[in-house]
C-alpha positions in Angstrom: 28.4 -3.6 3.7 26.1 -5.2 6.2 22.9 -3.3 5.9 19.7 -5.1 8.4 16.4 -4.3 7.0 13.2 -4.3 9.5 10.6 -6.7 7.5 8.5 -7.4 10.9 5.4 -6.2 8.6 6.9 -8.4 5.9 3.8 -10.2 4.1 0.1 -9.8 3.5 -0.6 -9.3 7.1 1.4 -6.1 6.5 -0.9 -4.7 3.9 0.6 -1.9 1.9 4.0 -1.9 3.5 4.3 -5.7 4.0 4.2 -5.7 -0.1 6.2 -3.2 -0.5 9.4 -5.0 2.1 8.2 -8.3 0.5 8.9 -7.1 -3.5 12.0 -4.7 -2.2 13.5 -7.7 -0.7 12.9 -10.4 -3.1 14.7 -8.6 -5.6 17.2 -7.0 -3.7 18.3 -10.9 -3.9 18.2 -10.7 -7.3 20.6 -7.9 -8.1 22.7 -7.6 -5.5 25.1 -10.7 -4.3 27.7 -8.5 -3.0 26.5 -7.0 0.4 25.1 -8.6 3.3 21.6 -8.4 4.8 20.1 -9.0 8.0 16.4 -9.7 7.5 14.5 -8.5 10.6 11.3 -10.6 11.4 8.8 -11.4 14.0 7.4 -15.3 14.5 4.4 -13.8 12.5 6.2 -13.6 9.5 9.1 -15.4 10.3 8.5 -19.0 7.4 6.7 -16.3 4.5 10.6 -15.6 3.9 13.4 -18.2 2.8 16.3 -17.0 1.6 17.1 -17.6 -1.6 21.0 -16.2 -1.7 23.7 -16.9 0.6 24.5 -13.2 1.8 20.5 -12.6 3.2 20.3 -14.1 6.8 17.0 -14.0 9.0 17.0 -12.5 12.6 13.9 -13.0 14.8 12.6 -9.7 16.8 9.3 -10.2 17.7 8.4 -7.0 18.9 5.2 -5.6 17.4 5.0 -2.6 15.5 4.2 0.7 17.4 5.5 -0.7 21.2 7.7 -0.7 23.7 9.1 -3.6 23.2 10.3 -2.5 19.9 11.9 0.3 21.8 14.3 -2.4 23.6 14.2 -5.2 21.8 15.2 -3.4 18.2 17.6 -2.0 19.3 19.8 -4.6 21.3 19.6 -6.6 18.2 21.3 -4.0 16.2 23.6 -3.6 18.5 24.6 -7.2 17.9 24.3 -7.4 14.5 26.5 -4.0 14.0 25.2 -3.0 10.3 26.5 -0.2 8.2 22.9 0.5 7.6 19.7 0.1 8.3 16.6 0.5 6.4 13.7 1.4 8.7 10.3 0.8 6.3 8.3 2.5 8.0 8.6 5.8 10.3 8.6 3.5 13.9 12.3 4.3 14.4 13.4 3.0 18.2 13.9 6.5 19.5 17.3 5.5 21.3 18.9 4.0 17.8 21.7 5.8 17.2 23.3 4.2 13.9 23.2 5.3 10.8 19.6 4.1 9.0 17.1 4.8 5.6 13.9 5.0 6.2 10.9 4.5 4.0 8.1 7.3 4.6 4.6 5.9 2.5 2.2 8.7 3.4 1.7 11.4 5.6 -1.6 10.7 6.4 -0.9 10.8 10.2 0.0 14.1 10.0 -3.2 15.0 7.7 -5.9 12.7 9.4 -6.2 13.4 13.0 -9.4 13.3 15.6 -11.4 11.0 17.1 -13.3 9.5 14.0 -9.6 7.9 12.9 -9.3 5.5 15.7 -11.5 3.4 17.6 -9.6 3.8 21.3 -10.5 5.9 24.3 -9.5 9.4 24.2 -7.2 9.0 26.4 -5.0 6.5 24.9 -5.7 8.4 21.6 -3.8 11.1 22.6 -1.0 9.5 24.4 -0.3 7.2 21.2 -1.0 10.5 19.1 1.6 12.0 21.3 3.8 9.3 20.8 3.9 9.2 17.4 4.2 13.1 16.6 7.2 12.3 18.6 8.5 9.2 16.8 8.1 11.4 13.1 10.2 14.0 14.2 13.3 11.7 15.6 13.1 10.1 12.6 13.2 12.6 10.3 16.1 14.8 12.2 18.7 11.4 12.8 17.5 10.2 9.2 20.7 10.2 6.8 18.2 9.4 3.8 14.3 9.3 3.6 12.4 7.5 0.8 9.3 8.5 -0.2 7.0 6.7 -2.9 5.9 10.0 -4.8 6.6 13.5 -5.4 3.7 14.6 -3.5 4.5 13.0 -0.7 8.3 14.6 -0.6 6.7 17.9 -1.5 4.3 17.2 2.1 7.3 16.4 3.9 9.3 19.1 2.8 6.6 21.2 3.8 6.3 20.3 7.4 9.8 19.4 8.2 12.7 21.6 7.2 15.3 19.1 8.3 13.7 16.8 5.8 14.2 19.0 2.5 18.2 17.6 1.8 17.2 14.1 2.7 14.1 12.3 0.6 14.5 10.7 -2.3 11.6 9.8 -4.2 11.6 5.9 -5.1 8.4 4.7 -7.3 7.3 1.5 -6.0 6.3 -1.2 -8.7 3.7 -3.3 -10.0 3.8 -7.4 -10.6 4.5 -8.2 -14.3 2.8 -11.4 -13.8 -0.7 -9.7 -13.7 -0.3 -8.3 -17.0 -2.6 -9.9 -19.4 -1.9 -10.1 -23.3 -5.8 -11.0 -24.7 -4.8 -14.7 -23.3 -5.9 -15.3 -19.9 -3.4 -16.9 -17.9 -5.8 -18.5 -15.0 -8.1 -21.4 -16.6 -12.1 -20.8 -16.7 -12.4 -23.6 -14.3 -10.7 -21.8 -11.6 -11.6 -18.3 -12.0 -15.6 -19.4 -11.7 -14.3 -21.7 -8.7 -12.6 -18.5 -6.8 -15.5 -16.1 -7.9 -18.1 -18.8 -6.1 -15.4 -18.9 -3.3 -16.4 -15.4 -2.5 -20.2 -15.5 -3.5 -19.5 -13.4 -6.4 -21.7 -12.4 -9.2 -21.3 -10.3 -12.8 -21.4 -7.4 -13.0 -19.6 -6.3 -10.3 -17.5 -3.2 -9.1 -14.6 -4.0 -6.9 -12.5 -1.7 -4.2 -9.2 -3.3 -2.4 -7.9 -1.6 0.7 -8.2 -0.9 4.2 -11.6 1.1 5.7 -9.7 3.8 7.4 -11.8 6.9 7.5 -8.9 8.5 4.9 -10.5 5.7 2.5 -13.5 7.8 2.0 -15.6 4.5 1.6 -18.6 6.6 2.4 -18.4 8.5 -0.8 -18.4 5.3 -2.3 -21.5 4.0 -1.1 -23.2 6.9 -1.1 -22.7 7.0 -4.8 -23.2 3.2 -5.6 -26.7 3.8 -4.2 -27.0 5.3 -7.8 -25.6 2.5 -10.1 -27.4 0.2 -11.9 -29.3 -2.1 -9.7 -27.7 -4.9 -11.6 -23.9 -4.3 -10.1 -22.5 -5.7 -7.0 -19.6 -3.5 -5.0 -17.4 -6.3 -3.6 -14.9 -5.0 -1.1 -11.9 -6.5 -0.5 -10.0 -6.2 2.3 -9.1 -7.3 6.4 -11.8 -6.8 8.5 -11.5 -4.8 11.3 -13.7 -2.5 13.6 -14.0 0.4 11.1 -15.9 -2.1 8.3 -18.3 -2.3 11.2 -18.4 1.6 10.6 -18.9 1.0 7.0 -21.7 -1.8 7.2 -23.9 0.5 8.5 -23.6 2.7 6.7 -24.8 0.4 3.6 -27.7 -0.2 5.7 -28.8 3.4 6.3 -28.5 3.5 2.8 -30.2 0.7 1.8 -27.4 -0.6 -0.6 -26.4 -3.5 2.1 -27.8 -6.2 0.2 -25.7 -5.5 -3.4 -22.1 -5.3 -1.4 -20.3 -8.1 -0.4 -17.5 -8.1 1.7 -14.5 -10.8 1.0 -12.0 -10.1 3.7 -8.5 -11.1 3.1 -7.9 -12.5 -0.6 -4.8 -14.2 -1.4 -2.4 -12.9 -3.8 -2.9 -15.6 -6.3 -6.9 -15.4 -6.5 -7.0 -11.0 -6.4 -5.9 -11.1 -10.6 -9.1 -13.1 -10.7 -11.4 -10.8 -9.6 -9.6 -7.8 -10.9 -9.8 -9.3 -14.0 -13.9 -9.8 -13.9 -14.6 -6.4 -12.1 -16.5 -4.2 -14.5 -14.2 -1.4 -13.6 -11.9 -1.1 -10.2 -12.8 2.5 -7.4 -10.2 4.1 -5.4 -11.7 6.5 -3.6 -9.0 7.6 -1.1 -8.6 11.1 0.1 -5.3 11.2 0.3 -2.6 8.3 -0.3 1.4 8.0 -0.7 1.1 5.7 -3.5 -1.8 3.8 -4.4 -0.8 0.2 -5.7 -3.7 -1.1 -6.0 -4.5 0.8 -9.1 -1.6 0.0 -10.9 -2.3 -3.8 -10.0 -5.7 -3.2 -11.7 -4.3 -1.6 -14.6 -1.7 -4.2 -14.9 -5.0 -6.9 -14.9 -6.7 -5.1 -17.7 -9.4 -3.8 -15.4 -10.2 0.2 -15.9 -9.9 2.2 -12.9 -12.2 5.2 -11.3 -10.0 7.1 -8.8 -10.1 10.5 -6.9 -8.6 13.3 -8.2 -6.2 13.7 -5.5 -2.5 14.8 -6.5 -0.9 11.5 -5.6 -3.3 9.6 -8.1 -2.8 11.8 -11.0 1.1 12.2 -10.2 1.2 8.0 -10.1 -2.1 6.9 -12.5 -1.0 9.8 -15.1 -3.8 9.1 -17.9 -4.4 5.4 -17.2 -7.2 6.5 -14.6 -10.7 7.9 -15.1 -10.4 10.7 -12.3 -13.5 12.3 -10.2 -14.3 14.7 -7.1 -14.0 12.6 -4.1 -16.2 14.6 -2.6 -18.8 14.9 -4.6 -20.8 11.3 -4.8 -22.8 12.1 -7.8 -19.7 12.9 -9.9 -18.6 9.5 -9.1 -21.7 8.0 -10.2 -21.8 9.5 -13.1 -17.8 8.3 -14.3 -19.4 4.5 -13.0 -22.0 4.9 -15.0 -20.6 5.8 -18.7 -17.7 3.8 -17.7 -19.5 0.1 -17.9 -21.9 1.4 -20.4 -19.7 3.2 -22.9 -17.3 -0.3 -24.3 -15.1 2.1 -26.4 -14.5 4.3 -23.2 -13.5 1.2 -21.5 -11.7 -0.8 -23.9 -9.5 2.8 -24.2 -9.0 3.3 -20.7 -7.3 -0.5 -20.6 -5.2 0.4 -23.3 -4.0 4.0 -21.4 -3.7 1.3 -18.1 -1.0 -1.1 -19.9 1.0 1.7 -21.0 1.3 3.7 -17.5 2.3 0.5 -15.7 5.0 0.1 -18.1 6.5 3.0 -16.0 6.6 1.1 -12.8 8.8 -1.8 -11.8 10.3 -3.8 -8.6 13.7 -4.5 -9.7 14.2 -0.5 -10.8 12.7 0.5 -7.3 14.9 -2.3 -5.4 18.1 -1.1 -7.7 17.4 2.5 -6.4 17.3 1.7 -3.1 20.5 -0.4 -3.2 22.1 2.9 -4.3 21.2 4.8 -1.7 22.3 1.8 0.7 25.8 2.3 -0.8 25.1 6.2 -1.1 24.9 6.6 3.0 27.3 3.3 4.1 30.3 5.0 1.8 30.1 8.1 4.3 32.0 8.2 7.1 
């Protein structure tokens, strides 16, 4: 088969979904050698990806996510490539493709967060976007011949909302890099994990978040309930800057906790097991997520984590997380609290981490997916 694969958010730049293409496509290189791919990138991205097998080929669209010009521009080089397939990983499908496609649904939070608080536009071109991407979702999900969704919360959403999707989704667990697994031996020297923690004006103790600041984030919970920990602590948040950290900046300043957190921006890949490693414990604090990855990195780095009790978390975290009510900032407080004080507590939560990333790989998600490649190109 020749099945194209849109990676134009391939890479960090990408956040959740550039990992995801990244790690989907570096193994599909690895365990499949018989069918050919067309790997769709902008000039962003185009040099973080160099084939390493002879049947991957690069294709430059550079057409930005979420425009017009990926409404022309996608399609025409479809058209010349003429796949069996395509896997769309994300829900942007060019409204006038017509061929048969996968696409990869992560969340459905743009059907559960709406209003003016979740963007930072005029009303106006809130709406029209708003507009455009009800629009988009509902294409994609009628022409789809097979949706893949991360978790069974997030197919049970979609099923929900959208009848034509209830034949369609398969649910495909993402995974979690082996390499940040540690075994008692730490596998960064000394020397360079004080050098990245100074890098980032870092100091023990410290309690780290890694994510975006989108209002679905529900950072505000947890400053409101850091206000409360130990004096001693740091919250370091690690993350892209954009206008909504401005939103969350002063908020630590109304609450006077603006001088304990420290913000990092972008962290490489290679320096993030450091501080994972020397967080006192790791918050996720989302109200609602399709995933959540950077838990299971956490775990994977022998660092505990304090997560909402949201379905998604306990459906993907299973026992490996110390879950609170993410609307309640005091209950979250309180699970900080015993957490870095209680060693045992700690040292068992660690334990429960390393087994539930055991459950959890990039080769098994990229080996499902290459079934459901062959599963839609064998039908005529």
């Amino acid at each position: 088969m020749k099945i194209a694969i849109d990676a134009r958010l391939f890479g960090p730049q990408g956040t959740g979904i550039g990992k995801y293409t990244e790690k989907l496509i570096e193994n599909l290189q690895k365990i499949d050698k018989r069918n050919n791919y067309f790997i769709i990138l902008r000039k962003d991205n185009w040099y973080l990806f160099t084939p390493t097998s002879p049947n991957f080929e690069k294709v430059m669209v550079d057409a930005p996510f979420y425009s017009l010009k990926e409404q022309a521009l996608l399609p025409a080089a479809l058209q010349k490539i003429k796949p069996d397939v395509v896997h769309f990983t994300n829900f942007n499908v060019p409204l006038l493709y017509s061929g048969k496609f996968v696409v990869t649904i992560h969340d459905i939070i743009t059907k559960e967060f709406s209003g003016f608080s979740t963007t930072t536009r005029s009303l106006p071109v809130y709406l029209l976007k708003r507009a455009g991407l009800e629009i988009t979702l509902r294409q994609t999900i009628r022409k789809a011949a097979k949706i893949i969704v991360p978790s069974f919360f997030v197919k049970r959403k979609l099923t929900e909302d959208f009848r034509a999707a209830k034949k369609k989704i398969d649910v495909v667990h993402e995974g979690v890099d082996r390499s940040l697994v540690t075994t008692g031996k730490e596998n960064i020297s000394s020397g360079k994990q004080k050098q990245i923690l100074l890098k980032y004006g870092i100091k023990s103790p410290f309690i780290l978040y890694v994510g975006s600041y989108y209002p679905h984030k529900n950072i505000e919970t947890l400053l409101a309930a850091f206000k409360f920990v130990d004096e001693k602590y740091q919250l370091l948040l690690v993350g892209d800057r954009n206008i909504f950290l401005e939103r969350i900046l002063k908020i630590a300043r109304l609450l006077k906790v603006e001088d304990r957190v420290l913000v990092s921006g972008f962290v490489a890949d290679d320096e993030l097991p450091t501080l994972y490693k020397e967080a006192s414990c790791f918050v996720f604090p989302s109200i609602s997520e399709g995933f959540g990855l950077p838990g299971l990195e956490s775990m994977a780095s022998g660092c505990p984590v304090v997560a909402s009790d949201i379905l998604t978390f306990k459906e993907i975290y299973g026992e490996g997380a110390l879950y609170f009510n993410p609307k309640k900032p005091e209950d979250l407080t309180s699970k900080i609290n015993n957490l870095v004080k209680n060693q045992k507590m700690r040292a068992k939560l660690i334990e429960t981490g390393f087994e539930q990333i055991k459950k959890y790989s990039w080769e098994k998600m990229a080996r499902e997916t290459m079934e459901i490649y062959r599963s839609v190109g064998s039908k005529a």
